[in-house]
N, C-alpha and C positions, 0 to 999 in steps of 0.2 A: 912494269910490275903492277901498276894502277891497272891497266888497261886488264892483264890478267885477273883481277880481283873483281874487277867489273864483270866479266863475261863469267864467273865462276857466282859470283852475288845476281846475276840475270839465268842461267841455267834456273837455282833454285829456286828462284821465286816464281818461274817458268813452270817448273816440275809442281812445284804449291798448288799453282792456280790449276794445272790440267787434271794433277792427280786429283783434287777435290770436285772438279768440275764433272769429271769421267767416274767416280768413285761410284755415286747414285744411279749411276748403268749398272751397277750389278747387283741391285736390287729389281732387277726387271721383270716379278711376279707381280711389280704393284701396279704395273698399267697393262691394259687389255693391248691385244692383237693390234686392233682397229684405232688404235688412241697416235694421233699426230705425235707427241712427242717420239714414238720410236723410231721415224726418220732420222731425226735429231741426234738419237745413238748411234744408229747406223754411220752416220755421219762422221759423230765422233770416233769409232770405231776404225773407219777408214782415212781419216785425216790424221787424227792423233796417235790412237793406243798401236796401231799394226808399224805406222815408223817408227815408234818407240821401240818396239820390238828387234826391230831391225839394227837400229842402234844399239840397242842392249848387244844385240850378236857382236859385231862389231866390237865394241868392249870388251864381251869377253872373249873374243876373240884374242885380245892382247893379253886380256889376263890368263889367259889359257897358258899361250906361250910362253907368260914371265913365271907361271907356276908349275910349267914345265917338266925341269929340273926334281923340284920336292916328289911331284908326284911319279917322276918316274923309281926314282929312291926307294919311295915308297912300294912300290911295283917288287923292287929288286930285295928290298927285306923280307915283301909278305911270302915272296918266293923261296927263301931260306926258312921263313918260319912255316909252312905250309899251308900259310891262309891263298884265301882267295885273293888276286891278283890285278884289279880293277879300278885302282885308282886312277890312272889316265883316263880310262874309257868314262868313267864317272864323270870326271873332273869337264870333260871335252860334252855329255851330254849337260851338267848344270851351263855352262859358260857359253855354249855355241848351242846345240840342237833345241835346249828347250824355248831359248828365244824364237828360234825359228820357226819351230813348229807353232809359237803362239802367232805369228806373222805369217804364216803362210799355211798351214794345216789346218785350219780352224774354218768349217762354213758360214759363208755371208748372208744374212745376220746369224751371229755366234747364239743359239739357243741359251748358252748359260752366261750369256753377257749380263 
């Protein structure tokens, strides 16, 4: 159980240090074309933020499935009430496709990084 607390106390403090470190990329109006540190994003961009993405999918990939169930439910009422019908398809674009497209859709260097 230690050992568990461990790796959940090292994620965070993981997640801390990269989300702050990568955060100031997305202020990238402040340095010129030509300026050495954009390598640096680049960098970061390809080491760090694009597996995160990937993991993210992954993720919610499980959470997709464990939420499954509700949003089919939901599917099945809005069909009785005459709404629109799109909670799966929703649910499967937040959890699964938009991570993906941030990881793989997106041109190298992302202009609005």
């Amino acid at each position: 159980m230690r050992r568990f607390h461990k790796m959940i106390l090292f994620s965070m403090a993981l997640a801390l240090v990269t989300g702050g470190a990568y955060s100031t990329g997305w202020a990238w109006d402040k340095w010129e074309e030509k300026d050495p540190i954009t390598d640096q994003w680049n960098a970061a961009d390809l080491l760090v933020a694009r597996p995160l993405g990937v993991a993210a999918a992954i993720l919610g990939t499980g959470l997709f499935t464990v939420s499954l169930p509700f949003t089919v439910t939901a599917d099945i009422f809005s069909r009785f009430g005459g709404g629109p019908s799109s909670a799966v398809r929703e649910s499967a674009k937040m959890f699964m496709l938009d991570p993906l497209k941030f990881s793989f859709a997106r041109e190298f260097p992302d202009e609005n990084m």
